[in-house]
N, C-alpha and C positions, 0 to 999 in steps of 0.2 A: 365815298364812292360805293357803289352798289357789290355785292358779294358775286365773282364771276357765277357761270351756271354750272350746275354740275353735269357735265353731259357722260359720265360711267352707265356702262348697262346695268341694270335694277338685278339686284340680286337674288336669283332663280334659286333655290335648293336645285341638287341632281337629283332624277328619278330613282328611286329605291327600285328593289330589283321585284318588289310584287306591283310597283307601277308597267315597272315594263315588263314582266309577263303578260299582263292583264292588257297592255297597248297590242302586242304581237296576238294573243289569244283572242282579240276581239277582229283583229285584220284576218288571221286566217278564218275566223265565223262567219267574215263576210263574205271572203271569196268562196267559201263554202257554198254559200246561200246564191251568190250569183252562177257558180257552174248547178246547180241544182233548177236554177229559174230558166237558165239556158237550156238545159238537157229536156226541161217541159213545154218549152217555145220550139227546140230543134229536137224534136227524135228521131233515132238513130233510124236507119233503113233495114229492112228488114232481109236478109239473105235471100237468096234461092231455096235454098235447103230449106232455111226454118219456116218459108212461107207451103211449101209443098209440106211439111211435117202438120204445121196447124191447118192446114184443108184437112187434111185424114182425118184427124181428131174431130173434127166437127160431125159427121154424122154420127159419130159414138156420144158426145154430148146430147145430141137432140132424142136419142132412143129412151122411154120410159124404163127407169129399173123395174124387172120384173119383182113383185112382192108376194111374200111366199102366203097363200090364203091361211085365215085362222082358224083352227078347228074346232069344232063343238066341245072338244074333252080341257082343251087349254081354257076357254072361258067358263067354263062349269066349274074346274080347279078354281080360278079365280073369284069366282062368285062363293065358294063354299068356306073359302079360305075364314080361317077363326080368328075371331079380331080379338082382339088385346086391351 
């Protein structure tokens, strides 16, 4: 007569405890990565406030800094300066 089958579950080791760090540490990486992908497909709306704050700001951005002219005596120093 034929040997019955063995129908027992196949014997799994239990996860060690750096498998399952490593299983949790990779799930929250991803939800990480999906509120991040999220946040760049949906951005937030921008207030009242903060939208009247960045109009100010913008004509101060478009103004040239004024640069303070160089004078004859700074590059005369410079040119005379003893090299080494």
């Amino acid at each position: 007569m034929p040997d019955p089958l063995d129908l027992s579950p196949p014997d799994i080791p239990e996860p060690t405890l750096l498998e399952t760090l490593l299983r949790y540490g990779l799930f929250c990486g991803a939800i990480f990565q999906l509120i991040c992908i999220l946040a760049i497909i949906f951005p937030g709306s921008k207030s009242q406030e903060d939208s009247e704050i960045s109009e100010a700001k913008i004509p101060e951005v478009l103004r040239k800094p004024k640069t303070a002219p160089v004078t004859a005596g700074k590059k005369q120093k410079k040119e005379t300066k003893k090299k080494r």
